[in-house]
N, C-alpha and C positions, 0 to 999 in steps of 0.2 A: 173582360180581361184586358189587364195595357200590357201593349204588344211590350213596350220598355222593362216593362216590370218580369216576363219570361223572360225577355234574350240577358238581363241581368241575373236572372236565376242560372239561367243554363251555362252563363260565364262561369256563375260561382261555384258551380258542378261541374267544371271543365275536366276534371280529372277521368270522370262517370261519361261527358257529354262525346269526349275526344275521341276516345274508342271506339265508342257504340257507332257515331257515322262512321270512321274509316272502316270497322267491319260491314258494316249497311253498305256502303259503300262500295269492296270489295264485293261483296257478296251480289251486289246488283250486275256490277260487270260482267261476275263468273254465270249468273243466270242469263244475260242478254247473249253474250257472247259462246257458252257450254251447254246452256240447258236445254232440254225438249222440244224440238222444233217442231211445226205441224207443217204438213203440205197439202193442198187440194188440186184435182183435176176433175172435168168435168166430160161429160159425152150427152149428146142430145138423140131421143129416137121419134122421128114419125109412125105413127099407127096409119098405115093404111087401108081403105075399109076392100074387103073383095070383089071382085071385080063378077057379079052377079050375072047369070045366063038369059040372055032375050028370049020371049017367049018363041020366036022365029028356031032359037037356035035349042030349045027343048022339043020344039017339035021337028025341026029336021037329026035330032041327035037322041034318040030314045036312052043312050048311056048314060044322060045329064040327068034324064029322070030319075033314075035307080040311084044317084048320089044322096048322101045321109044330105040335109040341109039347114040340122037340127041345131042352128049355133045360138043360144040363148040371148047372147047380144044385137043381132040381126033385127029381135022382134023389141026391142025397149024404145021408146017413146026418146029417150035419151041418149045422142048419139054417143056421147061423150061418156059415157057410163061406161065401159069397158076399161077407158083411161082411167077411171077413177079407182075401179078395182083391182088393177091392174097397180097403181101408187101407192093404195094399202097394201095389199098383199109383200111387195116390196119395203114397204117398213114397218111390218109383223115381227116380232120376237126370235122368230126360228132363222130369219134372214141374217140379222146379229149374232145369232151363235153361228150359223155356220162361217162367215165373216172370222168370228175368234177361233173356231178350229181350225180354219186354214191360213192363221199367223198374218191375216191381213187387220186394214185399219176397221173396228169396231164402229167408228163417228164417219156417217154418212147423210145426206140428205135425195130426197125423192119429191118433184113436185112437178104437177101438168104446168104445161105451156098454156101461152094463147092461144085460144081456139078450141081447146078441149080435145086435141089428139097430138100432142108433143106431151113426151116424159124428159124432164130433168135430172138429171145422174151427178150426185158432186160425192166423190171419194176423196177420203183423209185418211192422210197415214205420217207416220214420222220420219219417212223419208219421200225421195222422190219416186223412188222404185215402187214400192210401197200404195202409194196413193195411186199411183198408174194401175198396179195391178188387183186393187180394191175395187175402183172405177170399170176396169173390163172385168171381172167378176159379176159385178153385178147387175151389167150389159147384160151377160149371157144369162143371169137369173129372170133378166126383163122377158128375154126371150123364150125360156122354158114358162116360166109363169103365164105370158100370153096363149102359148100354144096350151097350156095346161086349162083354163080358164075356159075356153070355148071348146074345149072336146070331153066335156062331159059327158055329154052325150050321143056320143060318136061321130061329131058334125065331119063333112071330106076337109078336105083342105082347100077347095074351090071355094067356101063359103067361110073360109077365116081372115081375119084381119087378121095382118102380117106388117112388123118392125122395119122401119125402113130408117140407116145409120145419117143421121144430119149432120152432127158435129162429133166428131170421132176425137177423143183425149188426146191432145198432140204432147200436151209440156205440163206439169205439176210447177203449181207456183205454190212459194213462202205464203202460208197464212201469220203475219204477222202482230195478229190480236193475242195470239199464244202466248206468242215470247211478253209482248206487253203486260198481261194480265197476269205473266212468273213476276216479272219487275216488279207490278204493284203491289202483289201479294207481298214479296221482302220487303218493300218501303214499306210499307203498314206494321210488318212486323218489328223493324228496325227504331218505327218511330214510338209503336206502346211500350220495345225495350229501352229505349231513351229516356221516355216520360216514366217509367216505372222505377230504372235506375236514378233519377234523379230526386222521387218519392221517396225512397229508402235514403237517400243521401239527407234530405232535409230532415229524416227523422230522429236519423243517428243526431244530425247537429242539432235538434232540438232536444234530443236526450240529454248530450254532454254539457249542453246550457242549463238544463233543470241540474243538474249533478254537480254543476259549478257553483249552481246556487242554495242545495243545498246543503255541499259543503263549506259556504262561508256564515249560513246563516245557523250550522249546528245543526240540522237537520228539522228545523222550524218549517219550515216550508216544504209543500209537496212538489217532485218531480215533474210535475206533468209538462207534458210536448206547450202546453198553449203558454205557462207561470213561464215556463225556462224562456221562451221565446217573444213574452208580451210584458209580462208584469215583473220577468227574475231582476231586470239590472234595476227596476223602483224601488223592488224590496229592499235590495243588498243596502241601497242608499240608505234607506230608513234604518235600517239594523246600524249601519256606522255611525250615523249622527248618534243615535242610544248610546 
């Protein structure tokens, strides 16, 4: 396609062309600057593991024996497995609806750290309030789910891994990919209404050239978009030489 050969079409459509950016155009503003913001904040937790009794200190302490010890994570080959369950569970389905009953932000993310005992916490909301209060929600979902997770089976509390607060949500910042991605959604739509209004434009003028032609030639010749437009003004000639 020659670049020369559009920007002279879209000239010759200016009446179609002229509009359609300055609404494109407005319309992108009023999206950058009006439309749907998104904010994220973030909070970090360590998994601590418990702090297990010496054999010294179950036998000078017979009340450490009669403790439940039963914490199903304690006995896996994998230390990190608790975190892992502990990530899922946190972005399971029921975690999102309660999220949307309690008028916070639905778009969250949850992922281990290095090491295999840090959880990731990033909250989104459309404000800054909002995102804050997404993010400690679902701090404290971290924490009931942990504790929920190892007491199955009635393990004490001497033998759970316990949530230790590493980076606590200070300040919700601008996610700025939002607003970018409202902007290019309107230029995209801005531009198929451009190219589309100017599709109609070239029809119409290839109509009125078929119409031209045949009404000079008496109605000899058919209207079509391609005669009116390629072959009308050869005919016309030959019918006036006749």
């Amino acid at each position: 396609m020659d670049p020369l050969a559009v920007v002279r079409t879209l000239w010759r459509f200016k009446a179609i062309v002229l509009p359609v950016v300055l609404l494109t155009a407005a319309a992108i503003v009023f999206v950058y600057q009006f439309g749907p913001r998104s904010y994220e904040s973030s909070v970090s937790y360590a998994l601590v593991n418990p702090q297990m009794p010496t054999s010294n200190e179950l036998e000078s302490s017979p009340e450490l024996r009669r403790l439940n010890d039963d914490n199903p994570y304690l006995r896996s080959a994998d230390p990190s497995l608790v975190t892992n369950v502990l990530v899922t569970r946190l972005r399971a389905a029921p975690v999102s609806n309660a999220l949307e009953d309690a008028g916070l932000g639905e778009e969250y993310t949850v992922t281990p750290g290095v090491g295999g005992f840090i959880v990731n916490i990033t909250g989104t909301g459309t404000s800054p309030q909002q995102s804050l209060d997404t993010t400690t929600t679902l701090g404290a979902m971290l924490e009931d789910e942990l504790l929920s997770i190892q007491t199955i089976n009635g393990a004490d509390s001497r033998y759970l891994f316990t949530s230790l607060l590493v980076a606590p949500p200070e300040e919700a910042t601008e996610h700025f990919s939002s607003r970018l991605r409202a902007v290019i959604v309107v230029a995209l739509g801005g531009a198929v209404l451009l190219f589309g209004g100017v599709s109609v434009g070239r029809g119409f003028e290839s109509a009125r050239a078929g119409n031209r032609v045949r009404k000079a030639t008496g109605g000899l010749y058919p209207a079509s978009a391609d005669e009116g437009a390629t072959g009308g003004a050869s005919e016309l000639k030959a019918v006036d030489r006749h």
